[in-house]
Chimera marker file (.cmm) of the C-alpha trace (Angstrom):
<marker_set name="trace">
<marker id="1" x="18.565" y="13.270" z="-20.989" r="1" g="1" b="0" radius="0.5"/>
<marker id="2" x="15.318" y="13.049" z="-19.713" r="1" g="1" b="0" radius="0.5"/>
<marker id="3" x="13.619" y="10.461" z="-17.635" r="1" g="1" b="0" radius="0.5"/>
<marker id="4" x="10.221" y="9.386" z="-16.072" r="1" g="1" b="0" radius="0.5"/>
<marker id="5" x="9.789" y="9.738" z="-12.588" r="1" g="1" b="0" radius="0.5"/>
<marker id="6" x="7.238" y="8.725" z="-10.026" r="1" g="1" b="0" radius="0.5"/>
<marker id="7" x="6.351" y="10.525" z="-6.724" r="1" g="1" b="0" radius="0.5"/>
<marker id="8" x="3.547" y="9.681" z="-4.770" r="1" g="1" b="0" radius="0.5"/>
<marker id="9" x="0.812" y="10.097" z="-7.050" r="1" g="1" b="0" radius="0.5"/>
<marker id="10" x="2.430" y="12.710" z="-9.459" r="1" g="1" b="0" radius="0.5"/>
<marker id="11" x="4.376" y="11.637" z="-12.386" r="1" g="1" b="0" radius="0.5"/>
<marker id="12" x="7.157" y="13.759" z="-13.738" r="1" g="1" b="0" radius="0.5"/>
<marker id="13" x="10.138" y="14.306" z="-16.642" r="1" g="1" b="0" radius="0.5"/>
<marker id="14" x="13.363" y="14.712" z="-14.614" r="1" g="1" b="0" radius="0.5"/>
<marker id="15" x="16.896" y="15.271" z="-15.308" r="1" g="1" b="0" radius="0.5"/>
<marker id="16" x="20.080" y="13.643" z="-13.439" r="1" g="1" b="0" radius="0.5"/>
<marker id="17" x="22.122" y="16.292" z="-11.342" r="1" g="1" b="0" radius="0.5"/>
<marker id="18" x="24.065" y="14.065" z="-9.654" r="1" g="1" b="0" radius="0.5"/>
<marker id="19" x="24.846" y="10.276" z="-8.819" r="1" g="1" b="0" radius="0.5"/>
<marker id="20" x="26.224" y="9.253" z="-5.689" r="1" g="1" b="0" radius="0.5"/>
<marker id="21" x="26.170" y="5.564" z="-5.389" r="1" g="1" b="0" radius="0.5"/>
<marker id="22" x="23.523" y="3.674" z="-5.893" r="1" g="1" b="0" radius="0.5"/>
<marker id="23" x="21.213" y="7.553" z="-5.221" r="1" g="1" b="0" radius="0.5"/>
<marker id="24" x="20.913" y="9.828" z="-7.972" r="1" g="1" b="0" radius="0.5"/>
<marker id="25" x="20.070" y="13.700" z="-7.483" r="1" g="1" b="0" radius="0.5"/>
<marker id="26" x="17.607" y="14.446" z="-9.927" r="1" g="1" b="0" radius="0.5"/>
<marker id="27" x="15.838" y="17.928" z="-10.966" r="1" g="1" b="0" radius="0.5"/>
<marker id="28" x="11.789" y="18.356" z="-12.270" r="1" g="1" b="0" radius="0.5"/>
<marker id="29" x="11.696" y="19.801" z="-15.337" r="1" g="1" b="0" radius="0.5"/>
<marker id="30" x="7.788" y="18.320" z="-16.608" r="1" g="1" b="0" radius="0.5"/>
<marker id="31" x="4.843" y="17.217" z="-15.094" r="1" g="1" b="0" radius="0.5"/>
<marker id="32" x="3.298" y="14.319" z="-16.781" r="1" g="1" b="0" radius="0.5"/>
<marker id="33" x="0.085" y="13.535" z="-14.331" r="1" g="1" b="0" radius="0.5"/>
<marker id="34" x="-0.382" y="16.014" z="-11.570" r="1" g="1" b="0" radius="0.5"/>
<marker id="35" x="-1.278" y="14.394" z="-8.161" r="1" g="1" b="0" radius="0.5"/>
<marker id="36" x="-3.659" y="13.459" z="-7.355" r="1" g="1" b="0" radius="0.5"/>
<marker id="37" x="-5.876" y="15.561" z="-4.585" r="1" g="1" b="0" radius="0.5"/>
<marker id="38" x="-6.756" y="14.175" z="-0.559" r="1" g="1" b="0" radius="0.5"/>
<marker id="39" x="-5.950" y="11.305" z="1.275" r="1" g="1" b="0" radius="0.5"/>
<marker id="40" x="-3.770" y="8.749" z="-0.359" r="1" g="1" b="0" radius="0.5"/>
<marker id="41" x="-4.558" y="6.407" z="2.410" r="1" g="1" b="0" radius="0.5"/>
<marker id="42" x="-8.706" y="6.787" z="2.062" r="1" g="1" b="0" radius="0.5"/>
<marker id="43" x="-8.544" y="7.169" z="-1.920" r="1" g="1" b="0" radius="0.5"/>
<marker id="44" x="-12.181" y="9.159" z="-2.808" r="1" g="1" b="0" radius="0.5"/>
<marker id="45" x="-13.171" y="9.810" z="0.829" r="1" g="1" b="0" radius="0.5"/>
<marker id="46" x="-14.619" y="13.047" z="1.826" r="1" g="1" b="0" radius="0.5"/>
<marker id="47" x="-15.659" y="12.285" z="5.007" r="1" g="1" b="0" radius="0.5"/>
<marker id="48" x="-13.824" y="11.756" z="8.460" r="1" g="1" b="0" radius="0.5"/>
<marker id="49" x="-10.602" y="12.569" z="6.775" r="1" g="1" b="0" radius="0.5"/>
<marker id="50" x="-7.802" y="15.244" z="6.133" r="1" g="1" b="0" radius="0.5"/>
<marker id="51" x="-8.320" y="16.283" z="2.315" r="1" g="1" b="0" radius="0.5"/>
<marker id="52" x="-4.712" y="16.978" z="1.447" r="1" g="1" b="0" radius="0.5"/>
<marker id="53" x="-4.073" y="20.079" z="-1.439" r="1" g="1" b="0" radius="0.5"/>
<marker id="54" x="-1.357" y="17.939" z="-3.476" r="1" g="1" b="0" radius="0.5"/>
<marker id="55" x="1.162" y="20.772" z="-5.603" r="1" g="1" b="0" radius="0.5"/>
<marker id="56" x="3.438" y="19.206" z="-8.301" r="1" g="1" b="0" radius="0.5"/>
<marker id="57" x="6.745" y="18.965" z="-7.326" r="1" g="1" b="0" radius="0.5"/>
<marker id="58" x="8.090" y="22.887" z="-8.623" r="1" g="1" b="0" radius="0.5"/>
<marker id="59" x="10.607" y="23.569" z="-11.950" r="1" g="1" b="0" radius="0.5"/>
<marker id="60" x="13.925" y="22.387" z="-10.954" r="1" g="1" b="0" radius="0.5"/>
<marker id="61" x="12.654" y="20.844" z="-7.805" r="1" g="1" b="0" radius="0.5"/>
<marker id="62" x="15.685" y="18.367" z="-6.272" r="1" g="1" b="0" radius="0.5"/>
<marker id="63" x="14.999" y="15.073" z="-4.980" r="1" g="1" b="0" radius="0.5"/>
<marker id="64" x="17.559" y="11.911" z="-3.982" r="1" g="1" b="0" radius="0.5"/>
<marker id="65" x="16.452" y="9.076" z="-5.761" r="1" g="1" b="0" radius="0.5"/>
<marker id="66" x="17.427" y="5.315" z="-6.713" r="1" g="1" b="0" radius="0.5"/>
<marker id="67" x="17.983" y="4.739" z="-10.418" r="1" g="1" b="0" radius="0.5"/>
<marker id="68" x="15.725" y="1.691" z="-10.034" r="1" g="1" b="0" radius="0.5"/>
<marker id="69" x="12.889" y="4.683" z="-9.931" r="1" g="1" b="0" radius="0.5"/>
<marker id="70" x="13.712" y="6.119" z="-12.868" r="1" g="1" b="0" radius="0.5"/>
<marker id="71" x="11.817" y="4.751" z="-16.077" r="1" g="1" b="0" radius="0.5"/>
<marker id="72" x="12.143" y="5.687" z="-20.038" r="1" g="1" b="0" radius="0.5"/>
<marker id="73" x="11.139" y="9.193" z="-20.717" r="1" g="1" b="0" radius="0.5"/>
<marker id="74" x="8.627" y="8.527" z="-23.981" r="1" g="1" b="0" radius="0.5"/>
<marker id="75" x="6.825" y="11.651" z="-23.845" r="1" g="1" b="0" radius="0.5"/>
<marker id="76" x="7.536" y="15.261" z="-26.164" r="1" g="1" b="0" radius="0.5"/>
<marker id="77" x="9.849" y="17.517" z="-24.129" r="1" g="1" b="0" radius="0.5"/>
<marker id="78" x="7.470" y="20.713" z="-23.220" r="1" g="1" b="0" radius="0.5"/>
<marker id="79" x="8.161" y="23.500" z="-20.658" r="1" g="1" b="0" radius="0.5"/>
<marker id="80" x="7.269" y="23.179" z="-17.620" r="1" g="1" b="0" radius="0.5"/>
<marker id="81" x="4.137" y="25.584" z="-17.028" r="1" g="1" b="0" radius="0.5"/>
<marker id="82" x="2.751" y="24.190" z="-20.432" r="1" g="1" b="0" radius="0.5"/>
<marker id="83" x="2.988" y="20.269" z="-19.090" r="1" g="1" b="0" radius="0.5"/>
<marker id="84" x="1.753" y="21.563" z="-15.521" r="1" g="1" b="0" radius="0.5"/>
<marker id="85" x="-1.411" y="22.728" z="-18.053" r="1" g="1" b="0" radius="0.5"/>
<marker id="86" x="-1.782" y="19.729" z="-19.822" r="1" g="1" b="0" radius="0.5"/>
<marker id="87" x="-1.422" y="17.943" z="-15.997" r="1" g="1" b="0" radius="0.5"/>
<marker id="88" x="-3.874" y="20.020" z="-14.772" r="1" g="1" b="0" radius="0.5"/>
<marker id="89" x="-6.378" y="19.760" z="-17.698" r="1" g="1" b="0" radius="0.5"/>
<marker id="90" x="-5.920" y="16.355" z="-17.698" r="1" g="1" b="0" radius="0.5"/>
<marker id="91" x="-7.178" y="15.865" z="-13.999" r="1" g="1" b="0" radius="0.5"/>
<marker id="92" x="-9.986" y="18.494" z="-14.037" r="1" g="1" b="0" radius="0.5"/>
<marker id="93" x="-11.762" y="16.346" z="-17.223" r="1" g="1" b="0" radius="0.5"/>
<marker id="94" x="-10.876" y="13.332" z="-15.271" r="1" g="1" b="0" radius="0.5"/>
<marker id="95" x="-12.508" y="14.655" z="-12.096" r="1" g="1" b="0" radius="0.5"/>
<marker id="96" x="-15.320" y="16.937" z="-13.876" r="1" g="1" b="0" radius="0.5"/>
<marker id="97" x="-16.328" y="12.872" z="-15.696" r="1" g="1" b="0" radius="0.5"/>
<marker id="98" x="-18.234" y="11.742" z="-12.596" r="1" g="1" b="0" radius="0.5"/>
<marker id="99" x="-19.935" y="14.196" z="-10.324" r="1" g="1" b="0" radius="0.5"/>
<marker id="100" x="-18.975" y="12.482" z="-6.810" r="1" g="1" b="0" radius="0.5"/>
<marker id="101" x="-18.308" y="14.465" z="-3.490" r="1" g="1" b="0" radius="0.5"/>
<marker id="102" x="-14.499" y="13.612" z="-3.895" r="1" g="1" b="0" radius="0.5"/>
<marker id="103" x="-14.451" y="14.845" z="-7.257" r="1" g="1" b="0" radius="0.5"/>
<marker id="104" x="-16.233" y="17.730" z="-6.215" r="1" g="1" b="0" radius="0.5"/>
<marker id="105" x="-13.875" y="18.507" z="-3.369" r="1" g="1" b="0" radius="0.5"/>
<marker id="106" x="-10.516" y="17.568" z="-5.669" r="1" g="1" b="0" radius="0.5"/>
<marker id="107" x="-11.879" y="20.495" z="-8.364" r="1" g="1" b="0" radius="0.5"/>
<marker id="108" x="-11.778" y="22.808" z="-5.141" r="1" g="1" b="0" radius="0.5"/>
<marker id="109" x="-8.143" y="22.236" z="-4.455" r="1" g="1" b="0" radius="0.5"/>
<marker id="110" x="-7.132" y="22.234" z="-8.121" r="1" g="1" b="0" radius="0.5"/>
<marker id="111" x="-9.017" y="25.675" z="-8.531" r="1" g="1" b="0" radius="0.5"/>
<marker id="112" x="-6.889" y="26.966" z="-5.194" r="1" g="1" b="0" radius="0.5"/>
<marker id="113" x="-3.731" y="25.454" z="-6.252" r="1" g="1" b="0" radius="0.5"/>
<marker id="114" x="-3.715" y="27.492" z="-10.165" r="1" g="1" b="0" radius="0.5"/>
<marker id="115" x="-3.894" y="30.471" z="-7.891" r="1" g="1" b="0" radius="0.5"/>
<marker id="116" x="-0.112" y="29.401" z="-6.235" r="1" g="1" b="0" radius="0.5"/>
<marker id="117" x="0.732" y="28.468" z="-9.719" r="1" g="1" b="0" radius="0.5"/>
<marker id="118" x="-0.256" y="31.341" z="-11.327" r="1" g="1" b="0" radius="0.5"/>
<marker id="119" x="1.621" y="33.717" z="-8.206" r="1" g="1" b="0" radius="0.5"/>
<marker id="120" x="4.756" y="31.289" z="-8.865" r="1" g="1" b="0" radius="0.5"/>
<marker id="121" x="4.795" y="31.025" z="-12.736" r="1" g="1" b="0" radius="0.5"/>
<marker id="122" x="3.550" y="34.268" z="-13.588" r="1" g="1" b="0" radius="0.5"/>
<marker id="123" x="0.980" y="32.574" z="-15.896" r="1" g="1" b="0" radius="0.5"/>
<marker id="124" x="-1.915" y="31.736" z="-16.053" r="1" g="1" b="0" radius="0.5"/>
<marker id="125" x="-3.572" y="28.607" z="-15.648" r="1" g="1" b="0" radius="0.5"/>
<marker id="126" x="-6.881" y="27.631" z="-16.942" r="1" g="1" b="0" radius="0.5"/>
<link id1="1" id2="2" r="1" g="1" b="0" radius="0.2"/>
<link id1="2" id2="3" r="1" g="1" b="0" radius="0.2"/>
<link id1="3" id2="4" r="1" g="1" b="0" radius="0.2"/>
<link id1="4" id2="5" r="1" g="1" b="0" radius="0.2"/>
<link id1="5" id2="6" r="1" g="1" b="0" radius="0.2"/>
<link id1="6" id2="7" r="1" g="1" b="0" radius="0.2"/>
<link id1="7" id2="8" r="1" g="1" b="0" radius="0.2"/>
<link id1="8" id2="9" r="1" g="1" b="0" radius="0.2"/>
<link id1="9" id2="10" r="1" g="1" b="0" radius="0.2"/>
<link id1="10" id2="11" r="1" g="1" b="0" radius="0.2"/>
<link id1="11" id2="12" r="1" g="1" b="0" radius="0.2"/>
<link id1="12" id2="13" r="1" g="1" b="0" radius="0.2"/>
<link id1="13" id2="14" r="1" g="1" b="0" radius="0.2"/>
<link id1="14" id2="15" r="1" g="1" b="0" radius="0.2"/>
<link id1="15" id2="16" r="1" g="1" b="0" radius="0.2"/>
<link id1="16" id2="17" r="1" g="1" b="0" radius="0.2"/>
<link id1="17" id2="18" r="1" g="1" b="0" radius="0.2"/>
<link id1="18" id2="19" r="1" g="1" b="0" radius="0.2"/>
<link id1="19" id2="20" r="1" g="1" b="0" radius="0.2"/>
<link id1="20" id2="21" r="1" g="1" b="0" radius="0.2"/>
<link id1="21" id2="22" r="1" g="1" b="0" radius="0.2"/>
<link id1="22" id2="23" r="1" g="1" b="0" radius="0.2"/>
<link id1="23" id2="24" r="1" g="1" b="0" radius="0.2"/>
<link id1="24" id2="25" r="1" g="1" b="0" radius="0.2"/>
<link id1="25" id2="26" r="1" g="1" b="0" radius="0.2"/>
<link id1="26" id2="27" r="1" g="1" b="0" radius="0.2"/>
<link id1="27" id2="28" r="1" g="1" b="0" radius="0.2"/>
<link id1="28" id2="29" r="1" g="1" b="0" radius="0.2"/>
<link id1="29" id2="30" r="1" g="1" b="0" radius="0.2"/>
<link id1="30" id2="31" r="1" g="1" b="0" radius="0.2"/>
<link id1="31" id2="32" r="1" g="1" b="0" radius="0.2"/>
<link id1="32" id2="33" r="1" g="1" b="0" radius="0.2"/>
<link id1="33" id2="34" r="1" g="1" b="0" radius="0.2"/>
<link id1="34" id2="35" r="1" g="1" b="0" radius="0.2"/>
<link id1="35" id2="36" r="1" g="1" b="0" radius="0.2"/>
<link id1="36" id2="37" r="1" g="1" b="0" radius="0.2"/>
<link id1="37" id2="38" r="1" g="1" b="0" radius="0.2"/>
<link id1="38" id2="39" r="1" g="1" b="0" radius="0.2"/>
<link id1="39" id2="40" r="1" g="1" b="0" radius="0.2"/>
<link id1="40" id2="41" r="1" g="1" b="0" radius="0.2"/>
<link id1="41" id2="42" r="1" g="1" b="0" radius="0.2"/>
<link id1="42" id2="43" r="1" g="1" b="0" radius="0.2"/>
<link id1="43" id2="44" r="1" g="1" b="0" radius="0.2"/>
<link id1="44" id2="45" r="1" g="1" b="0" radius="0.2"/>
<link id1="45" id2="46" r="1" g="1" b="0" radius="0.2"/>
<link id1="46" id2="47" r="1" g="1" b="0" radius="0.2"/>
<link id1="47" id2="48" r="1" g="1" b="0" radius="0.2"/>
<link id1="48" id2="49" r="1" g="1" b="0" radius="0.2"/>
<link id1="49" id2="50" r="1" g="1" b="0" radius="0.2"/>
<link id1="50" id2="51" r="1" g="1" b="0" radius="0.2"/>
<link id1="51" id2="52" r="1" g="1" b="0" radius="0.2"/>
<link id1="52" id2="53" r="1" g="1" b="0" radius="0.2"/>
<link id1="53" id2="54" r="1" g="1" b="0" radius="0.2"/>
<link id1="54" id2="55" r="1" g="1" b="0" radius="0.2"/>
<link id1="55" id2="56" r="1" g="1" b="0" radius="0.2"/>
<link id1="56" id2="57" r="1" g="1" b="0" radius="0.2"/>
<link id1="57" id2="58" r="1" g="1" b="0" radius="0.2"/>
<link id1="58" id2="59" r="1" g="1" b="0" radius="0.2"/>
<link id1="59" id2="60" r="1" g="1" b="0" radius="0.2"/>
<link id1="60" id2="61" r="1" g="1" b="0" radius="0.2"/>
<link id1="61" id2="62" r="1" g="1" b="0" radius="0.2"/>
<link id1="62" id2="63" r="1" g="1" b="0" radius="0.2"/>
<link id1="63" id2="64" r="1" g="1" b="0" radius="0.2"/>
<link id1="64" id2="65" r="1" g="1" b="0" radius="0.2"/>
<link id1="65" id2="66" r="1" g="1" b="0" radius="0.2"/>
<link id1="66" id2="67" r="1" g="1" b="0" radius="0.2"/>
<link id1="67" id2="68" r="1" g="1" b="0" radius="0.2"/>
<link id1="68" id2="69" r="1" g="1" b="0" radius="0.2"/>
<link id1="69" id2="70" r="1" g="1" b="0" radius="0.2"/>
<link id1="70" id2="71" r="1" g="1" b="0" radius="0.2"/>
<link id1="71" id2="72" r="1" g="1" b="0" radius="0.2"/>
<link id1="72" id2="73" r="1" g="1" b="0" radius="0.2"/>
<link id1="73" id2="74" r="1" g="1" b="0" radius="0.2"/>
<link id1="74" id2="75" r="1" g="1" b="0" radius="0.2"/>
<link id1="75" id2="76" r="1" g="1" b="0" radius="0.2"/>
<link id1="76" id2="77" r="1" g="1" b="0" radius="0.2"/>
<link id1="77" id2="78" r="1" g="1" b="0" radius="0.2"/>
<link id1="78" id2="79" r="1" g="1" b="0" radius="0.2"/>
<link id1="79" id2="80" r="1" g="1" b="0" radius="0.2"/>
<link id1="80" id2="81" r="1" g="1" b="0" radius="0.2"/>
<link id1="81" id2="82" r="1" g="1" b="0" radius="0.2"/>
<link id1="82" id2="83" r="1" g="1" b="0" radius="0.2"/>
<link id1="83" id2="84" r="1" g="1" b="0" radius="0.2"/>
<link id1="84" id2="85" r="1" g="1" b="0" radius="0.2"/>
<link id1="85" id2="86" r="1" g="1" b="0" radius="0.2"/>
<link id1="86" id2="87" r="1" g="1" b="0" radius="0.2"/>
<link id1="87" id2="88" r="1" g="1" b="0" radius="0.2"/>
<link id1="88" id2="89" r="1" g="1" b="0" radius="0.2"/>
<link id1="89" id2="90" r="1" g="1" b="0" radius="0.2"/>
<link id1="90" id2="91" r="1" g="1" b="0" radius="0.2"/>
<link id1="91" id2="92" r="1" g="1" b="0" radius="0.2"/>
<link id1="92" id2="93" r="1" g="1" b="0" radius="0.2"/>
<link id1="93" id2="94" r="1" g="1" b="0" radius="0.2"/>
<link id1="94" id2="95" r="1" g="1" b="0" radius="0.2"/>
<link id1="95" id2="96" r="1" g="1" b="0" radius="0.2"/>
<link id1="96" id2="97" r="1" g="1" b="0" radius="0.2"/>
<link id1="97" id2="98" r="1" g="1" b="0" radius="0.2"/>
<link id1="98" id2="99" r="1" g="1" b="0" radius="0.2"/>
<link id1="99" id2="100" r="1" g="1" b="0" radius="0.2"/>
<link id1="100" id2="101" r="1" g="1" b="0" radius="0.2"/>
<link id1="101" id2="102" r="1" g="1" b="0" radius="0.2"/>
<link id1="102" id2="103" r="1" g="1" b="0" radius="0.2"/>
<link id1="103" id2="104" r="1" g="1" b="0" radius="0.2"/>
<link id1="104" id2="105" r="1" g="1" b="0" radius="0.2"/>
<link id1="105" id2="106" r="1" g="1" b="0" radius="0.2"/>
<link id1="106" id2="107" r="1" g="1" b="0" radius="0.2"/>
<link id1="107" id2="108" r="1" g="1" b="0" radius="0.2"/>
<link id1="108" id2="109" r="1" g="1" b="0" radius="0.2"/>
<link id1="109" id2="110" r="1" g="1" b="0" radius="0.2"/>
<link id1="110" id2="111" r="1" g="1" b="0" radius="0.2"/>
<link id1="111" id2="112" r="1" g="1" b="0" radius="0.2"/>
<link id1="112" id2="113" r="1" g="1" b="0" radius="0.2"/>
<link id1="113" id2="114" r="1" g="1" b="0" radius="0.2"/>
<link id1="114" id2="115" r="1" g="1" b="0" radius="0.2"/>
<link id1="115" id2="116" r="1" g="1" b="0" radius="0.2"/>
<link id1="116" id2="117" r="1" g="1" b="0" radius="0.2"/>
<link id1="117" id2="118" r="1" g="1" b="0" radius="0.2"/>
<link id1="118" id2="119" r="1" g="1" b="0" radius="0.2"/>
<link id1="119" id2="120" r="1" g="1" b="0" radius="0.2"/>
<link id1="120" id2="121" r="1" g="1" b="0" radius="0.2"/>
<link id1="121" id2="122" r="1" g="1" b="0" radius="0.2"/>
<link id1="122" id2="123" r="1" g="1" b="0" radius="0.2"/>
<link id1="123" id2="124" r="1" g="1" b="0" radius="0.2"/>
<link id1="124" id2="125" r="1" g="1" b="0" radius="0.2"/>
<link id1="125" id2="126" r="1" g="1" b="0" radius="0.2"/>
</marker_set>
């Protein structure tokens, strides 16, 4: 059973491994929004500031987590490189919507970042 599951500014479709008390070991198997690119703590600045490259969290990625974080899973089961696709898609229309310096520089990473997906998923990513 699937469920939806926030991290940082990524949302994803994950699968319980494990529960040990009130912490339950889950695996990635979706992205549902990819994060978002630079610094979460200066949203849309270019300037002054260390522009973070945000990945998704990988296929099968593990994480500890409280069940509290978990939330309905509402979306269509996909495979993984298709819903990093859609995530990715998603973001780049988002970003290409306003032509701002942030936007700009967030395009940059997401352009460098298909090339680690496309070395780690042997696929390629438009």
């Amino acid at each position: 059973m699937r469920y939806r599951f926030a991290h940082k500014t990524g949302v994803y479709g994950v699968e319980i491994v494990e529960t040990h008390q009130d912490q339950v070991l889950i695996k990635v198997m979706q992205v549902i929004k990819h994060p978002k690119q630079g610094d979460l703590h200066h949203p849309n600045e270019v300037e002054g500031v260390f522009f973070h490259e945000r990945k998704a969290l990988s296929l099968y990625e593990k994480r500890y987590t409280s069940k509290s974080k978990l939330k309905p899973f509402e979306e269509k089961e996909i495979p993984y490189p298709t819903s990093l696709q859609h995530a990715l898609t998603a973001l780049e229309e988002q970003l290409k919507s306003e032509q701002t310096s942030f936007n700009e520089k967030s395009l940059e990473c997401l352009k460098a970042l298909k090339i680690d997906y496309e070395r780690q998923y042997k696929r390629k990513f438009d």
